[in-house]
C-alpha positions in Angstrom: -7.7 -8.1 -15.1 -9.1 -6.5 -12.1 -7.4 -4.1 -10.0 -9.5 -3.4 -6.6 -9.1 -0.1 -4.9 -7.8 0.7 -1.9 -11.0 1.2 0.7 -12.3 -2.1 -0.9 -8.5 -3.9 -0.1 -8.3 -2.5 2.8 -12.1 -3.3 3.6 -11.6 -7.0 2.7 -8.1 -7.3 4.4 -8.4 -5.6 7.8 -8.8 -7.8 10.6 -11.1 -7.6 13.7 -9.3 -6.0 17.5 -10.8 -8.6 19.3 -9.6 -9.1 22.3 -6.4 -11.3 22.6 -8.0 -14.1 24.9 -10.8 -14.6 22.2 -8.2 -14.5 19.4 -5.9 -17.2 20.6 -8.9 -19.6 21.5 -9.5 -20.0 17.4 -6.3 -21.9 16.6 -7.9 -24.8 18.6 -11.6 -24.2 18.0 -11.7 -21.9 15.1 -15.1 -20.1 15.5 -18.1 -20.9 13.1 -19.3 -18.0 11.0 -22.1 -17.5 13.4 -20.1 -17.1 16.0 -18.1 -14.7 14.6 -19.0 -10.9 14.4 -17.9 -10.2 10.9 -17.4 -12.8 7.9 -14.5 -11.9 5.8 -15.2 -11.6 2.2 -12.7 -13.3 0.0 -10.5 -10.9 -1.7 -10.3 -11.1 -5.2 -7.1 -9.9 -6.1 -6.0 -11.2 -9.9 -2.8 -11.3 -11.1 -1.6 -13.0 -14.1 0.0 -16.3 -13.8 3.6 -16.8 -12.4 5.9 -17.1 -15.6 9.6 -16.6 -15.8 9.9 -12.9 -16.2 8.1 -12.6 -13.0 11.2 -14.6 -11.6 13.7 -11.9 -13.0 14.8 -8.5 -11.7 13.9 -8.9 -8.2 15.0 -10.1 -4.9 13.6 -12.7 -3.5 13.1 -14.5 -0.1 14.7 -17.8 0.5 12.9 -20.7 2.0 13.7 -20.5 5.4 12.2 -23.3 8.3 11.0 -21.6 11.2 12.3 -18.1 10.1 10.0 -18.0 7.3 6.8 -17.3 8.8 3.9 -15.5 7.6 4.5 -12.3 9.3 7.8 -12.1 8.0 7.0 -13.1 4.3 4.4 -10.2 4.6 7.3 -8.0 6.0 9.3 -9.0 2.9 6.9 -8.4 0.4 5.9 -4.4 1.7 10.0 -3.9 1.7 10.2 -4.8 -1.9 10.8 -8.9 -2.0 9.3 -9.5 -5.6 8.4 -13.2 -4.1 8.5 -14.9 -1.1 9.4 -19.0 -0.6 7.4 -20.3 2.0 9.5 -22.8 4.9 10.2 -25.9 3.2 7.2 -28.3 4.0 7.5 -32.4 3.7 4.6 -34.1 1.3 3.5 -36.7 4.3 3.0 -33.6 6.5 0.9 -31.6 4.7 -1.4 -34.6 3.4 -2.4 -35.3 7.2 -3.8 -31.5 7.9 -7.1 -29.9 7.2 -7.6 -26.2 5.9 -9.0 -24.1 7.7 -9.9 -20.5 7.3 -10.2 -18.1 9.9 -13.2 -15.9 9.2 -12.3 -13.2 10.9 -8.4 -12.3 10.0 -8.8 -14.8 6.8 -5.5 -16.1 7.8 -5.8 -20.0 6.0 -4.3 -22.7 8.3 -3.4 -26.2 7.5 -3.5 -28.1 11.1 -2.1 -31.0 11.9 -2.5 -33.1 15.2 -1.3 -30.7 17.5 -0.3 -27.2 15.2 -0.5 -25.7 12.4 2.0 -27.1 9.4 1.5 -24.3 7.4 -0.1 -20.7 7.6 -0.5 -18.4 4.8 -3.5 -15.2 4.0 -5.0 -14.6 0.5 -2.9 -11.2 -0.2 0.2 -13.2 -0.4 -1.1 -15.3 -2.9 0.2 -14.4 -5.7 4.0 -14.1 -4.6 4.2 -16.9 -3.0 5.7 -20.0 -3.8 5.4 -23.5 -1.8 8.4 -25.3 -1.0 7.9 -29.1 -1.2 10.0 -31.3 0.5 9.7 -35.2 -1.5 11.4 -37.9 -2.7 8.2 -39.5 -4.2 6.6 -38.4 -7.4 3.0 -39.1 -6.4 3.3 -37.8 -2.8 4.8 -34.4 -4.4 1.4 -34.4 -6.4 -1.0 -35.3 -3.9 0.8 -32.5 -1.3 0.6 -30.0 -3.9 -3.2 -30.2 -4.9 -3.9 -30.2 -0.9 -2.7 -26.5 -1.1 -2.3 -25.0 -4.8 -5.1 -23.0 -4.3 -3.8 -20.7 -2.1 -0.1 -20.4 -3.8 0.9 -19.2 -7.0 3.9 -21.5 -7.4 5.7 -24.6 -6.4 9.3 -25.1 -5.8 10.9 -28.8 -5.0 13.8 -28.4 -2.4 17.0 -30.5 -4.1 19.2 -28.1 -1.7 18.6 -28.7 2.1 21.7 -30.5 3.5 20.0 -31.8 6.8 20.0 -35.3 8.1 16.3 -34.6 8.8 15.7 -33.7 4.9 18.5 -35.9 3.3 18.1 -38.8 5.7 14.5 -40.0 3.3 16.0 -39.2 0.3 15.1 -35.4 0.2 16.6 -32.3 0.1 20.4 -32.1 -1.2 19.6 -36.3 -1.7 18.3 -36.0 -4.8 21.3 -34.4 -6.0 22.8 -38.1 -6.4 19.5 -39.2 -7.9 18.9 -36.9 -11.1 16.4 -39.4 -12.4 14.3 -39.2 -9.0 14.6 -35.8 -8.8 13.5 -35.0 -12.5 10.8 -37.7 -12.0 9.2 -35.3 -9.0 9.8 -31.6 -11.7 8.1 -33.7 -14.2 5.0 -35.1 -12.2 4.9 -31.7 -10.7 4.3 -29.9 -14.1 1.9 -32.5 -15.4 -0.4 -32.6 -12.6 -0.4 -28.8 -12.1 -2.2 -26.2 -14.1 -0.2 -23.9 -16.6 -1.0 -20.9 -14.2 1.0 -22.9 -11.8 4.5 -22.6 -12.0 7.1 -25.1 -10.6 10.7 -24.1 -10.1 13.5 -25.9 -8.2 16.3 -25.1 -5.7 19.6 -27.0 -6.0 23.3 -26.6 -4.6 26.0 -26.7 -6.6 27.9 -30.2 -7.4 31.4 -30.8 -6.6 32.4 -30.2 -10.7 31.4 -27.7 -12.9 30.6 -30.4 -15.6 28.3 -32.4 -13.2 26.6 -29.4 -12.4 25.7 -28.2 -15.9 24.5 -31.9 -16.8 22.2 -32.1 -14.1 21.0 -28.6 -14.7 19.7 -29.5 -18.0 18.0 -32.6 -17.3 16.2 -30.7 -14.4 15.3 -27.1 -17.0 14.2 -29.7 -19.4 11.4 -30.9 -16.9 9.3 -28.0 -17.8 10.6 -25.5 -15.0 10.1 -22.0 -15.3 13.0 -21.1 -12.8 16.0 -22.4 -11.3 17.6 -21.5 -8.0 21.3 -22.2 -7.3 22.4 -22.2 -3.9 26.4 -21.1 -4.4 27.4 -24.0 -2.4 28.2 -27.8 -2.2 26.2 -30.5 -0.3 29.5 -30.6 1.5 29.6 -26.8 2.4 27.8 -25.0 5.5 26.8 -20.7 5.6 30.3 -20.0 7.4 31.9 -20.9 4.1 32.2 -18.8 1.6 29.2 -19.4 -1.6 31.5 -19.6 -4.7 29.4 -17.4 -6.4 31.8 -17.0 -8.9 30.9 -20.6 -10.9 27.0 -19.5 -11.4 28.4 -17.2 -14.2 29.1 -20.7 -16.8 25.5 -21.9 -15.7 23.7 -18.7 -16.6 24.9 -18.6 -19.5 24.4 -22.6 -19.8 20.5 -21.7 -19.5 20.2 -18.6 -21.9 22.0 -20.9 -24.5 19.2 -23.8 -24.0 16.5 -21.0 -25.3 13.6 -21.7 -23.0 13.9 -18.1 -20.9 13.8 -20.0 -18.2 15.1 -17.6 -15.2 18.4 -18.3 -12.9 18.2 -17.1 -9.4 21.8 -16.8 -7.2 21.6 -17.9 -3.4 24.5 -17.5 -1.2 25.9 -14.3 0.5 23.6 -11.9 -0.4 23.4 -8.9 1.9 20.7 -6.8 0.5 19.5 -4.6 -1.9 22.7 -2.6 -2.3 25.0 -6.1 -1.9 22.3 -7.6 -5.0 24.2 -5.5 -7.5 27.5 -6.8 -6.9 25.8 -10.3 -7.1 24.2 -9.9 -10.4 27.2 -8.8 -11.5 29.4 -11.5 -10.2 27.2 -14.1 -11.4 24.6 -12.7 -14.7 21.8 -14.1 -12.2 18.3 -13.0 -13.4 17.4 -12.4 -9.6 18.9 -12.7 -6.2 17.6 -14.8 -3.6 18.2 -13.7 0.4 18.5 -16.0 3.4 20.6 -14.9 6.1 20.4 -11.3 5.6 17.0 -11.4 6.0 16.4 -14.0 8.7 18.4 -11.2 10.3 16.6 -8.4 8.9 13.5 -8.3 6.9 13.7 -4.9 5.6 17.0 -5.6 3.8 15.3 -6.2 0.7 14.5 -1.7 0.9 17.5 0.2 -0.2 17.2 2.3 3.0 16.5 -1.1 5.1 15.8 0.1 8.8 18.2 0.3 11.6 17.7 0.3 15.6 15.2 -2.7 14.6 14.3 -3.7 18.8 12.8 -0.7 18.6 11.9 0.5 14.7 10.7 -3.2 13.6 10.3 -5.7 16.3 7.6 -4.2 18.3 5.4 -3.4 15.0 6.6 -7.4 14.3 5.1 -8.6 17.5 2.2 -6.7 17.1 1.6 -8.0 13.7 1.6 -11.4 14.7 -0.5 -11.1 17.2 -2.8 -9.4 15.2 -2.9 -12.2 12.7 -3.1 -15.0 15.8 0.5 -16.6 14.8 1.5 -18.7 17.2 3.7 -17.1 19.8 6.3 -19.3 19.9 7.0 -18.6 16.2 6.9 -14.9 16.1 9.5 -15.5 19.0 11.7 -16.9 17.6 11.7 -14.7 14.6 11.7 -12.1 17.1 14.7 -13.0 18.7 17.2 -13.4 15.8 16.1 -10.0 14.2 19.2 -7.6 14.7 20.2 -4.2 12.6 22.6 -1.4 12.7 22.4 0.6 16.0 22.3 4.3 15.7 19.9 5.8 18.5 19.0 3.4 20.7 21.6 2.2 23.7 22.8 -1.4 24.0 21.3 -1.3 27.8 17.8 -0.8 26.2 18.2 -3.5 23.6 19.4 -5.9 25.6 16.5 -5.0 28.2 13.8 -5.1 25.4 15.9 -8.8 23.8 15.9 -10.5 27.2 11.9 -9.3 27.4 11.1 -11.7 24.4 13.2 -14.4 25.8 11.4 -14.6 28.9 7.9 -13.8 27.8 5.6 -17.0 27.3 3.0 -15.1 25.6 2.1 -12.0 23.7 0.7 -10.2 26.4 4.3 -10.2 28.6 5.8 -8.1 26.0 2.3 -5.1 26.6 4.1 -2.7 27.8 7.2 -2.7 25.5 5.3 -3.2 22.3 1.6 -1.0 23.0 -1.1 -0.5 21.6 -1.1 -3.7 20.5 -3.3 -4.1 18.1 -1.8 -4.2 15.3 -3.9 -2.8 12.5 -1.6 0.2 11.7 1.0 -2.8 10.7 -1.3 -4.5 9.0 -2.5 -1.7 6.9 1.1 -0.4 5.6 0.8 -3.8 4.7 -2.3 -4.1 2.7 -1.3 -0.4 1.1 2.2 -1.5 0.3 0.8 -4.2 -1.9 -2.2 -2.4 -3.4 0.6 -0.1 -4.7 1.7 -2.7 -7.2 -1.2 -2.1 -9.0 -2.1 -6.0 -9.8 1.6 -6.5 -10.9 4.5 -8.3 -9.1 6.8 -5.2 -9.8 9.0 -4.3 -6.3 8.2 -1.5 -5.0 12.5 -0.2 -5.8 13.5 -1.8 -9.5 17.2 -3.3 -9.5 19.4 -1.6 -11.1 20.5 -2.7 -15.0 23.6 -4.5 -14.4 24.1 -5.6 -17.9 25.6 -2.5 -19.5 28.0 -2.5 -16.7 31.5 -4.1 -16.6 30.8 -7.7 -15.2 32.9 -7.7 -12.2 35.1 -10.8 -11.5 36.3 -12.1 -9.0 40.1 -13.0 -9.0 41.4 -15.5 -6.8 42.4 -13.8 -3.3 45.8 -12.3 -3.6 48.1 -12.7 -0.4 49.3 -9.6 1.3 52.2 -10.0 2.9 53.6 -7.7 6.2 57.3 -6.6 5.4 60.3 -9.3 7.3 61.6 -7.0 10.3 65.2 -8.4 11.1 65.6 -9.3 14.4 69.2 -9.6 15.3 69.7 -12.0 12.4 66.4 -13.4 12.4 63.9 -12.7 10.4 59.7 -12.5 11.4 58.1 -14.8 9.7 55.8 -13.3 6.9 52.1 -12.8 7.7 49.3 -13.1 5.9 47.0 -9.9 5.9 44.6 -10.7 3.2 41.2 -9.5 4.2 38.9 -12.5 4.7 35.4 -13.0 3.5 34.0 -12.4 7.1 35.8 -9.1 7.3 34.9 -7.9 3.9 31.2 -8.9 4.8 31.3 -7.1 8.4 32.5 -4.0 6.5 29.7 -3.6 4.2 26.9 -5.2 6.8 26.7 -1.5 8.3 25.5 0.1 5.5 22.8 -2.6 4.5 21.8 -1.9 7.6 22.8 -5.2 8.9 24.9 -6.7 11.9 27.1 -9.9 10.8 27.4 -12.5 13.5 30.7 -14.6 13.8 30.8 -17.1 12.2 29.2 -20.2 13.9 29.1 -23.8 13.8 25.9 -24.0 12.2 23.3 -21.2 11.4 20.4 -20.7 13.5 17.5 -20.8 10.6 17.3 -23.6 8.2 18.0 -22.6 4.8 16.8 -25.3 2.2 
């Protein structure tokens, strides 16, 4: 194995400060190497192959469409995500794009007609695993060997309970066809290499017996891990994950002897929330949507706070070094939101209304200068190089196993004292704490601001 050190990382990694104008003309005419003043060598980071362990004892970055863009996977990982999911991506689209690789920044783009479907950069390689949206065993293949070079995983989405997912037989569809859905796991780990790993993300079914049926059909495809989204087909993020029934299915999987590795999904807060989690549950990993569509950092045990003016600024400045497209570091910008401490709401809301009006990078110069975004980029670079060549997180879980497993009981009902009025009694009322309340309590000190709950979230989690 070959560890590089750090000059020659960061020597291979840093990008050009070109200016902006020149910078934003390459995603539609991506400059020749002649054109450009410096060639980017390839960086030739090795790590091992993905295998199960490397799924275990971490936290982990939920696919997320829209929200999980590059600059925030790459925000994820130097905060101490183990891996990162890339946004669920559908077979057809990827098969119609061509790669190409910027050679200044080294950013690799798949275009399409009119945009880029997916965007990723060597040093994320090898924590990042590809979402594929199918319902077609060959398409899965053919999508997957147009970009399994620059992944170091694949992961089928059996989860996603959109109309836009579900409506061709993908996403939480396949639930209700096991046979299609082992058909794609199975053609997936034939077609790749061993040094490829393919894992899969499901939601629970409506019974505990179901659920344990299907999951052994789908380990016995070859998988090397298995992600359980807490909740049913039926269920949206307002409602509470029933983390509770993830317990029987761990234990399910360590009984079948193949090691293969059992990640929870659903109401994880953080780094501090992942150890109640593991407990609940025996999960071999945690897996974090919301939370971190919300905050990136909440994957650090001291995740930062004030983030409109501790995170979002070095954000913007990161995507513009790396030539995202504006309109996607936007709206990651705009839904970013942490405990406040220092900063006044007056100057938040000035910055947040800022990034809603700004139609490019350079409206937001003078709250987000010097914008050039190398410093970002090298805490970056260094965060990773730290790992030495391994995909240990920078801050180790915590053993839970020699703790007590907690359990959850079902919610007792507290119940206010009668007052008699004049011979009437009040009518009792129920004070139990709800799941909302007991979230909003503990979002503080992860660093994190809980929204109300809403009809529908604003990311899509598959």
């Amino acid at each position: 194995m070959i560890v590089l050190g750090r000059t020659h990382l960061l020597r291979s990694f840093r990008l050009s400060s070109r200016p902006f104008a020149t910078a934003m003309s390459r995603r539609s005419n991506p400059p020749s190497p002649d054109s450009s003043p410096r060639v980017a060598k390839k960086p030739r980071l090795e790590y091992p192959p993905l295998e199960a362990e490397d799924y275990k004892n971490g936290l982990m970055l939920a696919p997320m469409v829209r929200s999980g863009a590059l600059p925030t996977r790459l925000y994820a990982l130097k905060h101490g995500a183990k891996l990162v999911w890339g946004p669920e991506t559908v077979d057809k689209a990827i098969l119609h794009t061509t790669r190409e690789v910027d050679p200044v920044t080294g950013v690799i783009s798949y275009h399409g007609k009119s945009k880029a479907i997916f965007t990723t950069h060597p040093i994320e390689k090898p924590f990042l695993i590809y979402q594929i949206g199918s319902a077609d065993p060959e398409l899965a293949v053919q999508a997957a060997k147009m970009v399994m070079q620059d992944v170091a995983g694949f992961d089928l989405n059996c989860g996603c309970p959109k109309p836009f997912s579900t409506h061709s037989g993908m996403g939480a569809a396949l639930l209700s066809t096991p046979d299609l859905l082992c058909s794609i796991l199975t053609a997936l780990r034939e077609a790749m290499p061993p040094e490829i790993s393919i894992s899969a993300k499901i939601r629970l079914l409506p019974s505990q017996e179901e659920t344990l049926k299907l999951v052994e059909r789908i380990v016995n495809t070859g998988i090397t891990a298995l992600t359980v989204h807490c909740r049913t087909r039926n269920m949206r993020m307002r409602e509470k994950a029933t983390i509770e029934r993830l317990r029987e299915i761990v234990q399910f999987v360590e009984g079948m002897g193949r090691g293969i590795a059992v990640i929870e999904n659903g109401d994880c807060l953080g780094y501090e929330d992942s150890k109640r989690v593991r407990q609940v549950t025996g999960a071999h990993s945690a897996m974090i949507a919301t939370a971190a569509e919300a905050n990136p950092t909440c994957f650090s045990p001291t995740p930062l706070r004030d983030l409109q003016t501790t995170f979002v600024p070095g954000y913007i400045r990161l995507g513009k070094y790396l030539n995202n497209h504006w309109s996607s570091t936007k709206f990651c910008a705009t839904q970013f939101q942490g405990a406040h401490e220092n900063a006044s709401r007056n100057d938040l809301k000035t910055f947040r209304e800022s990034i809603v009006r700004a139609k490019c990078y350079d409206d937001l110069d003078k709250f987000v200068a010097p914008c050039t975004g190398e410093q970002e980029w090298t805490e970056i670079v260094e965060a990773i190089e730290k790992r030495g060549g391994q995909r240990v997180p920078p801050h180790p879980l915590e053993d839970v196993s020699t703790l007590v497993p907690v359990v959850q009981p079902a919610p007792e009902t507290k119940v206010r004292e009668t007052k008699n009025l004049g011979g009437q009694s009040e009518p009792p009322v129920d004070v139990t704490p709800s799941f909302e309340t007991k979230a909003s309590a503990a979002a503080p000190l992860l660093g994190l601001e809980i929204p109300p709950p809403a009809s529908e979230p604003v990311g899509i989690v598959a």
